[in-house]
C-alpha positions in Angstrom: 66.7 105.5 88.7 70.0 105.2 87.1 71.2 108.4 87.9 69.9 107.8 91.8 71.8 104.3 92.0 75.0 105.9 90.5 74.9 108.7 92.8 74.1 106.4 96.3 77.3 103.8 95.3 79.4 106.9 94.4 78.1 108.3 98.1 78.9 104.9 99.4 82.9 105.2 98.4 83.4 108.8 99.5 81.7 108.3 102.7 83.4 104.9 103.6 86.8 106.5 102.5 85.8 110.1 104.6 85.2 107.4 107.9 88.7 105.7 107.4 90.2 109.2 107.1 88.9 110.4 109.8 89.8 107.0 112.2 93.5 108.2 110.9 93.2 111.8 111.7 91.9 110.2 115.3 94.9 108.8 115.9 97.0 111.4 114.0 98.6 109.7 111.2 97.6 112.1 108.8 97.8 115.6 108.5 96.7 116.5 104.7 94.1 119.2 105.0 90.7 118.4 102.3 92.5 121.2 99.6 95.8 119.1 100.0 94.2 116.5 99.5 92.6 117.3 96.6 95.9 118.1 95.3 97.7 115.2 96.3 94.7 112.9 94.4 95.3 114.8 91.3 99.1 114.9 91.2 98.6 111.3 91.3 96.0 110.7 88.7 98.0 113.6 86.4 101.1 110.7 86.9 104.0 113.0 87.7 103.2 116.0 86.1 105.3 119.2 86.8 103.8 122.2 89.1 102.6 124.3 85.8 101.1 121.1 84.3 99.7 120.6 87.8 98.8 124.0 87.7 97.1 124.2 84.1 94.9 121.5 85.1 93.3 122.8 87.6 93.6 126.1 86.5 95.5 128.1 89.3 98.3 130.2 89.0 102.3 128.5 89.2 103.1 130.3 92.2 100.0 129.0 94.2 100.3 125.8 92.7 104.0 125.8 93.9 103.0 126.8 97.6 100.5 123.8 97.6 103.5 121.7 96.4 106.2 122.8 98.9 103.3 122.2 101.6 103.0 119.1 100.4 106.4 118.2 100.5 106.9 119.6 103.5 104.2 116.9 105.2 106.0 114.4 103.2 103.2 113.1 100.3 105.3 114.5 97.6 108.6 115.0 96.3 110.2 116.6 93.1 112.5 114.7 91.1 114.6 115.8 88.3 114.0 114.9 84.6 116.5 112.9 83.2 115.8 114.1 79.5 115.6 118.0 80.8 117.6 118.3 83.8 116.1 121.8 84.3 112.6 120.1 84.7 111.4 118.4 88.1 108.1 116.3 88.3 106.0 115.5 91.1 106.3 111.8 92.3 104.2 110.9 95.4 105.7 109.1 98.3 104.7 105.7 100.1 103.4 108.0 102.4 100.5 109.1 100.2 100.4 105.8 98.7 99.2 104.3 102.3 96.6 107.4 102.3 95.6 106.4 99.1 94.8 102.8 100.3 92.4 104.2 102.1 89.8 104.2 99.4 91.4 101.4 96.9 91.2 99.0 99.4 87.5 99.3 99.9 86.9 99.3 95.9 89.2 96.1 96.2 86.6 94.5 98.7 83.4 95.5 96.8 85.3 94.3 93.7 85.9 90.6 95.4 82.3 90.7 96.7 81.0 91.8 93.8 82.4 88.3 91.5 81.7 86.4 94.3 78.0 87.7 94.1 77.4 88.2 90.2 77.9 85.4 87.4 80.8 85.5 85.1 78.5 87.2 82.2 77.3 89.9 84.8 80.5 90.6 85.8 81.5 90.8 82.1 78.6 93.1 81.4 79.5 95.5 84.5 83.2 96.0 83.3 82.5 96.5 80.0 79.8 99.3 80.6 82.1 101.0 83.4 84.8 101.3 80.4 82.7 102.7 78.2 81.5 105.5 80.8 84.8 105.9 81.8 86.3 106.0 78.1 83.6 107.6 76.0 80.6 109.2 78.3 83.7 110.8 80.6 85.5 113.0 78.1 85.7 116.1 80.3 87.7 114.3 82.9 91.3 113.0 80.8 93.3 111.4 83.5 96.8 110.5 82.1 97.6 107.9 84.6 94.2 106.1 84.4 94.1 105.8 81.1 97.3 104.1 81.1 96.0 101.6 83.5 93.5 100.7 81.0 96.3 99.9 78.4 
């Protein structure tokens, strides 16, 4: 049962994001293929990383991790910016243009979020958050996301 209920809500986000996507590829103010976006989600999550960390992580070579970058780029999502401790390193920053994309799905976590303390008590509310931390902090270990788990600090 668990397993069922976790699965539908997870459904539920991927499916409500995938209908907001698609109303903007209606009216053509996106154009991030699914595998750039993919990329685009984990550059983000990896929180700047450079094209071999980028690479390593999801363990494809620099070179076609590079051409998904300078794709990226080009469509505007990304950009490289020099390191100011090793000027011969450049790490991926997204734009406000993936930032609006992004909205797309935190917005509509951000609504079930507001309707979820408006429909649970305090204590249930309580309860909810502190059993999504420990999923996401101990029964998650395959998935280390350097930018989420600085949110959490």
């Amino acid at each position: 049962m668990l397993e069922k209920n976790l699965t539908e809500v997870y459904t539920k986000f991927k499916i409500h994001f995938y209908q907001e996507m698609f109303n903007k590829l209606h009216s053509r103010e996106t154009s991030l293929t699914i595998v750039e976006l993919f990329c685009v989600e984990i550059i983000y999550c990896l929180n700047n990383p450079t094209v071999k960390e980028f690479a390593d992580f999801i363990g494809i070579s620099s070179p076609n991790a590079a051409y998904k970058v300078a794709c990226l780029i080009e469509k505007g999502y990304l950009q490289k910016v020099q390191s100011t401790t090793d000027r011969r390193e450049y790490h991926l920053h997204v734009t406000d243009k993936y930032l609006d994309y992004l909205n797309l799905s935190t917005g509509y976590v951000s609504t079930v979020a507001e309707r979820s303390e408006e429909h649970f008590s305090k204590e249930e509310i309580a309860t909810l958050n502190h059993i999504l931390e420990d999923m996401s902090n101990e029964l998650m270990p395959e998935v280390a996301i350097p930018h989420l788990d600085e949110l959490e600090k």
